[in-house]
Phi, psi and omega in degrees: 000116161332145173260322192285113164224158183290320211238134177268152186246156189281147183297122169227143185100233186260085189223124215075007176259027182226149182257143192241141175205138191250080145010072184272346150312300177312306183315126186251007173088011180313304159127022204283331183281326185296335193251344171272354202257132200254060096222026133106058169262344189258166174206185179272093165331167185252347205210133190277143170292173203299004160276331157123003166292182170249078224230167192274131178233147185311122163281291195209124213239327185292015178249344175313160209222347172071049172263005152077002175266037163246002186251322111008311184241007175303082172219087193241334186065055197236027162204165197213107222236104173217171185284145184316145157278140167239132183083186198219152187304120197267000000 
């Protein structure tokens, strides 16, 4: 079984409850989360960060689904994947 796949599936389950965030300093642009992620949240920036990489940013974080393997395969440690807070601090 490929770890790497072309084609993404659409968000089933617990999708949209997570919030994702990506280190775009830290990031060196390998693209290993953009190719592990089984419904499409990363993408390429279009303008390089202050290294002169092009590094990944959250698309569409409502598709995450929190199976963690881009916070896994990351290594670099630049993305950080936990569940949304609802409400504000009591």
């Amino acid at each position: 079984m490929a770890l790497f796949k072309l084609e993404k599936k659409a968000p089933r389950g617990p999708a949209g409850k997570w919030d994702v965030v990506v280190a775009e300093d830290m990031c060196k642009a390998c693209g290993f989360c953009l190719n592990v992620c089984p419904v499409d949240v990363f993408a390429w920036r279009k303008t390089p960060n202050r290294l002169g990489w092009f590094p990944m940013i959250v698309a569409k974080e409502q598709n995450c689904i929190g199976c963690m393997l881009c916070y896994q395969i990351c290594p670099d440690f630049c993305i950080d994947v936990a569940v949304k807070q609802v409400g504000g601090l009591n």
